[in-house]
C-alpha positions in Angstrom: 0.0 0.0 0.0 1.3 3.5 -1.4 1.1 6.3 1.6 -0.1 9.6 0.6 2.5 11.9 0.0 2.2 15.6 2.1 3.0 18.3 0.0 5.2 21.6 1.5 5.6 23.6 -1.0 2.6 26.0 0.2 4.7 26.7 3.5 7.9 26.7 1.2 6.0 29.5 -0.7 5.2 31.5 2.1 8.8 31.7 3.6 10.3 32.9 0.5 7.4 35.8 0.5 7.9 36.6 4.2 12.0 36.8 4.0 11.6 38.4 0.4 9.1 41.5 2.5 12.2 41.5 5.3 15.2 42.2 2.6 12.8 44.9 0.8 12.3 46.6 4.4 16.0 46.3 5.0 17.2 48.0 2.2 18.0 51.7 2.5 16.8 54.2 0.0 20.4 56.2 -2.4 19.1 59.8 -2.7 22.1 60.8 -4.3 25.2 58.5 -5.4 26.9 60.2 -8.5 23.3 61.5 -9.6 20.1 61.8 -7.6 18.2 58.6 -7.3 15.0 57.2 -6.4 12.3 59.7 -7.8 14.3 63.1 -5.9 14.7 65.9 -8.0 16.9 69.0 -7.8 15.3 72.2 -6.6 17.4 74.2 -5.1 17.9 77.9 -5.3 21.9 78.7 -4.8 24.4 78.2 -6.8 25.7 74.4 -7.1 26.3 71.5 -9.0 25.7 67.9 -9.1 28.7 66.7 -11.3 31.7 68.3 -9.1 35.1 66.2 -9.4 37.2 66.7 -6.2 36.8 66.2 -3.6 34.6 62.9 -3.8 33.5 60.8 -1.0 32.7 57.7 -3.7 31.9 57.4 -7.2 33.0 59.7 -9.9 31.2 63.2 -8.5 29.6 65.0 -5.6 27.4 67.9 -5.2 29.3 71.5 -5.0 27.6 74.0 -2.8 28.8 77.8 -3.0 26.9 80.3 -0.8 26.3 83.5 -1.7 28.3 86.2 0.3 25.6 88.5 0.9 22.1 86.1 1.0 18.6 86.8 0.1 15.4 84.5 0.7 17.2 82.1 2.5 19.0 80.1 -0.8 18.7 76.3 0.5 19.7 73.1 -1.7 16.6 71.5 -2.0 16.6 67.5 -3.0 12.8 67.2 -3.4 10.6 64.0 -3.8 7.1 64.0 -4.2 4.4 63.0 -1.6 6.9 60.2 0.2 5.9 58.3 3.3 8.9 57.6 5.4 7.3 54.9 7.5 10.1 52.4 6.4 13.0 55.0 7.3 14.5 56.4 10.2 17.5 58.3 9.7 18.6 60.5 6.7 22.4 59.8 6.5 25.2 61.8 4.4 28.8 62.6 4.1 30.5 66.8 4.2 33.2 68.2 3.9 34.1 71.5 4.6 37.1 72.5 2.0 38.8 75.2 2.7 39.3 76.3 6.0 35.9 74.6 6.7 33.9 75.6 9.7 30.9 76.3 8.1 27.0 75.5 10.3 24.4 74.0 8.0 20.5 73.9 9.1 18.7 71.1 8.0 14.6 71.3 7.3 12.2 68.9 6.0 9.5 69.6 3.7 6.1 67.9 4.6 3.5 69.0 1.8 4.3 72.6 0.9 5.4 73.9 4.5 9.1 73.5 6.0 9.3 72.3 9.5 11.6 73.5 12.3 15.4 73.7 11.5 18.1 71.5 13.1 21.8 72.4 13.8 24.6 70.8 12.3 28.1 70.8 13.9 30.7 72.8 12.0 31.9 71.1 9.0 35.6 69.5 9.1 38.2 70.9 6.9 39.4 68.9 3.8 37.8 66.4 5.4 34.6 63.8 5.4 32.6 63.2 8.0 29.5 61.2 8.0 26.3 63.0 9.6 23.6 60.4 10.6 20.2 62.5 11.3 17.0 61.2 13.1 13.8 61.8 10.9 12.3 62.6 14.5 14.1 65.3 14.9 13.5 66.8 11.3 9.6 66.1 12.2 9.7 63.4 9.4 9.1 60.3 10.6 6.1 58.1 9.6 5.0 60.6 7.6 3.2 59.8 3.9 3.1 63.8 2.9 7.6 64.2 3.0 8.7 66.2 0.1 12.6 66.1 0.8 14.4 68.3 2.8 16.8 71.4 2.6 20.5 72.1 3.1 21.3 75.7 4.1 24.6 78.3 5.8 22.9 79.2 9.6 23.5 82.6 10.6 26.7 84.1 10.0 28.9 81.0 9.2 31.6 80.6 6.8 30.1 80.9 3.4 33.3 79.2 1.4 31.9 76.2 -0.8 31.3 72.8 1.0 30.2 69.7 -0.3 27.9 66.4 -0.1 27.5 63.0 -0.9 26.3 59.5 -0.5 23.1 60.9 0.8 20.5 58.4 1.6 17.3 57.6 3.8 18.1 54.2 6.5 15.6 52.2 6.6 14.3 50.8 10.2 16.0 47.6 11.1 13.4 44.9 10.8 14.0 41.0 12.4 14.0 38.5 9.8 10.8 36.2 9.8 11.4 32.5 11.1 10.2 31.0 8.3 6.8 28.1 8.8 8.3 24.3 9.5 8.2 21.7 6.1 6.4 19.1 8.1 3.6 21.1 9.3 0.3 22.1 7.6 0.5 25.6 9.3 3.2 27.7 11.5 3.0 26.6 15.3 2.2 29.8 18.1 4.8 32.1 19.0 4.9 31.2 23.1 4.4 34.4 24.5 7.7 36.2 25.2 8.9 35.5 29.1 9.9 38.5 31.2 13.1 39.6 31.1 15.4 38.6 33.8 18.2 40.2 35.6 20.6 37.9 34.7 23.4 37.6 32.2 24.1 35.0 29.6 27.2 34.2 31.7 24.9 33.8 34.4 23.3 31.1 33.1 26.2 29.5 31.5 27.9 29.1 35.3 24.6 27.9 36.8 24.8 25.2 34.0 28.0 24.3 34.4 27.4 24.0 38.2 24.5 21.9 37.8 26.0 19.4 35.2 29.2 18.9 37.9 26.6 17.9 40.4 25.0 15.3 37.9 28.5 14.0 37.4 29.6 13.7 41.2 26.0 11.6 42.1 27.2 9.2 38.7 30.7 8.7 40.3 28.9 8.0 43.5 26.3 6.1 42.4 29.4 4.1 40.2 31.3 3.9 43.1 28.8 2.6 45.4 28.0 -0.2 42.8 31.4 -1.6 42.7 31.7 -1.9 46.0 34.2 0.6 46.3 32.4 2.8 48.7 31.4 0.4 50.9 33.2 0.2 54.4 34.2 -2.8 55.2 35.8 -4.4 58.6 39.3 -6.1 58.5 37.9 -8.9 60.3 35.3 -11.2 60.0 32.1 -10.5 61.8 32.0 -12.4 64.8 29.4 -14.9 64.7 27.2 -17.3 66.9 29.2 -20.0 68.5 28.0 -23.0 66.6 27.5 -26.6 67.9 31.0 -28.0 68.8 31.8 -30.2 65.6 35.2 -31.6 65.0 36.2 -30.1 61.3 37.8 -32.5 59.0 40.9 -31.9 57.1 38.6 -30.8 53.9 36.8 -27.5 56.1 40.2 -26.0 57.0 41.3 -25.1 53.4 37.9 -23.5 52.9 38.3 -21.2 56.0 41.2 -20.4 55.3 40.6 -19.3 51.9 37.5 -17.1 53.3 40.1 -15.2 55.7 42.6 -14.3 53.5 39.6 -13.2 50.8 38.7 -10.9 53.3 41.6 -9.4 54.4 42.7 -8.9 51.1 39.7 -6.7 50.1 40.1 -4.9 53.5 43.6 -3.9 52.2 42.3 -2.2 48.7 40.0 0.0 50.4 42.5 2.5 51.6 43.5 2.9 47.9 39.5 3.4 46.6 39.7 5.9 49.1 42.5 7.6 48.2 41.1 7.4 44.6 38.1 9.0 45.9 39.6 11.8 47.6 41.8 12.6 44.9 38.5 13.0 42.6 36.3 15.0 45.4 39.2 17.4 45.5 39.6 17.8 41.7 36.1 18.3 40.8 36.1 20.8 43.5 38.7 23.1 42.1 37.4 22.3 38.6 33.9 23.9 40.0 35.3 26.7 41.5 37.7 27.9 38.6 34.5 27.7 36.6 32.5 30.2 39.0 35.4 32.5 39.6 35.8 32.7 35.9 32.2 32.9 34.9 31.8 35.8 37.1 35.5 37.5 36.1 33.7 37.3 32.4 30.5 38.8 33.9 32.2 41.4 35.6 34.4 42.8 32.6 31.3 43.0 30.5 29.4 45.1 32.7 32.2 47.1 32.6 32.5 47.6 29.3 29.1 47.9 28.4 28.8 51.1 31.6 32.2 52.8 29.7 29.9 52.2 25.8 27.6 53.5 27.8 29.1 56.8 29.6 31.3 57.4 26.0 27.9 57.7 24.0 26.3 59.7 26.9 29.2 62.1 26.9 29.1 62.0 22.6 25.8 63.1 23.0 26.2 66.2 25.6 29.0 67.2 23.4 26.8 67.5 20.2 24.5 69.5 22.1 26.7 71.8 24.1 28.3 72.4 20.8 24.7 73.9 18.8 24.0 76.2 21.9 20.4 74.9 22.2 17.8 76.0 24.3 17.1 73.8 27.4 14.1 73.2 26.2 15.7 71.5 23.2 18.1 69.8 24.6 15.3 68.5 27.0 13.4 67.4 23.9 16.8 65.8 22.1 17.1 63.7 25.6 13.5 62.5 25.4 13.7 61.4 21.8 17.2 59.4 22.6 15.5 57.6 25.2 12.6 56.7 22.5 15.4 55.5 20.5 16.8 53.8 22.5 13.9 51.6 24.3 12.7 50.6 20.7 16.6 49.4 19.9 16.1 47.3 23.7 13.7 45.1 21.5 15.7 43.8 18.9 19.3 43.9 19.8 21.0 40.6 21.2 21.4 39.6 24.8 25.6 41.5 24.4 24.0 44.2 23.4 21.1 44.7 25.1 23.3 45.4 28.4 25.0 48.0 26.9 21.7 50.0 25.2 20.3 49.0 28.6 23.0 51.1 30.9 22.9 54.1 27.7 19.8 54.4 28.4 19.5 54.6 32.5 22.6 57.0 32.0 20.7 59.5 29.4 17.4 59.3 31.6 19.1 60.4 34.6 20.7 63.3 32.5 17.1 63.9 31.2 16.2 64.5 35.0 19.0 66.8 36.0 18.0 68.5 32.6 14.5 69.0 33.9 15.3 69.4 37.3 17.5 72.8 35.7 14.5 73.9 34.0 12.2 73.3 37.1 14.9 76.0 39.2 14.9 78.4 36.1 11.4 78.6 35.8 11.4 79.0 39.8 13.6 82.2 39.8 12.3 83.9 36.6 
């Protein structure tokens, strides 16, 4: 009899859909690599060009910006898309560079319909340099938005107004987990189990209290072993005394028995100092094993902690400088602390258990700064 045949090829199907959907939402969007890209079009109102030769970041050209020395209606380079929705995106990231001498403050806007929304700073630009700039659409007001129509380069204030350029501009899309695709030998995909709550310890937590618990399993084994052998069992070096039996006279055939019983005896007495030794030897061994496996489980532990606080405390302090260096309001900088922390408790979701620790101290240290941040404001607001 022939048994009928299951086909998979309808879960097959579907796993090559869902991990086709996770590489499209993956994939970042080029605004401009040697040309613009992606539907943007150039409507700027300064003087520039989009075939400039040197410097280049890649490719064959970048775009040549060259400010005006006396401005009028705020000239901006405008890379313009129509209606766009920017749900799939969350950074806008490019490379500057300054020329020569550099130093020059850009404002970025983004255009949502026909209105521009509220400018962002830019640290000064390096000199005969590149530097990558990676800028939240939150804090150009354009994320998960369906109405964004590009946004605007433009000198703040003052600034230097030598030429500067761009390139490798693009839009980063939000990093999205890879589907686990349906099993082939089921009909359809089994439950996610609901997630557990998270607990407070470590992967080399666990890996020590596994390690501890399999050298118990293997002690009770060498004692059960032992035990079985008859190694572990205590034994007298004489013969347990017994009743007196009825006087019988022993004939010359019971004395070689005896005798053979005695010196069986004694001779199994004299091999249990050794099992013991043996034993002792083994205790003291596994011991040490167990304990170099703690102490270095927790060294491990320790040094990670430690280096995920100094990641921690070095993007804190990365942070802090960026914003001492625009001169924002407090208000601002309250706001720019608040958005980090958004950030970075949607980041706590998909990174791995390494580093989740570290995103997990950035962000206690950058809510704390929050509150001494508010706590400022509070006392100003107080006084005035």
């Amino acid at each position: 009899m022939q048994l009928p045949i299951r086909s998979n090829r309808p879960a097959f199907l579907l796993a090559l859909v869902l991990i086709a959907a996770a590489a499209r939402a993956e994939t970042d969007l080029p605004v401009y690599t040697d040309q613009l890209n992606s539907g943007f079009d150039d409507w700027s109102w300064l003087p520039h060009s989009l075939n400039n030769t040197s410097p280049v970041h890649s490719g064959s050209f970048s775009i040549k910006v060259s400010p005006p020395a006396n401005p009028s209606g705020w000239p901006a380079l405008w890379l313009r898309h129509r209606n766009f929705d920017t749900t799939a995106y969350t950074n806008i990231s490019f490379w500057a560079n300054g020329g020569d001498p550099g130093g020059q403050v850009l404002q970025m806007r983004s255009m949502l319909g026909t209105n521009p929304q509220s400018i962002y700073l830019l640290p000064p630009l390096p000199s005969n340099e590149w530097r990558q700039f990676v800028v939240p659409l939150a804090l150009l007001n354009a994320q998960d938005k369906t109405n964004f129509q590009g946004v605007w380069f433009q000198m703040h204030g003052t600034s230097e107004t030598n030429p500067f350029f761009l390139d490798d501009i693009k839009l980063v899309a939000t990093p999205v987990a890879a589907p686990v695709p349906p099993p082939m030998n089921a009909v359809t995909a089994a439950e996610t189990p609901p997630r557990e709550a998270e607990s407070g310890w470590s992967a080399a937590a666990w890996c020590i209290a596994g390690a501890l618990i399999a050298i118990t399993l293997l002690l009770t084994w060498l004692i059960v072993m032992l035990r079985r052998s008859g190694l572990g069992t205590a034994r007298a070096l004489l013969p347990t005394p017994a009743p007196s039996p009825p006087q019988i006279s022993l004939t010359s055939e019971a004395e070689p028995v005896a005798d053979s019983v005695l010196k069986t005896r004694v001779l199994e007495a004299s091999a249990d100092p050794e099992a013991q030794a043996l034993r002792d030897k083994m205790a003291i061994e596994l011991a040490e094993f167990a304990k170099q496996s703690l102490v270095q489980g927790l060294y491990s532990q320790r040094s990670k902690l430690i280096e995920a606080q100094q990641k921690a405390q070095a993007e804190l302090a990365e942070l802090e400088a960026r914003l001492s260096s625009l001169h924002l309001p407090l208000q601002e900088r309250i706001r720019a602390y608040e958005l980090r922390i958004g950030e970075l408790e949607k980041e706590l979701e998909t990174r791995d258990e390494e580093m989740r620790h570290m995103t997990r101290a950035t962000l206690l240290l950058v809510r704390e700064r929050l509150e001494q941040e508010k706590a400022k404001d509070q006392t100003t607001s107080r006084f005035n």
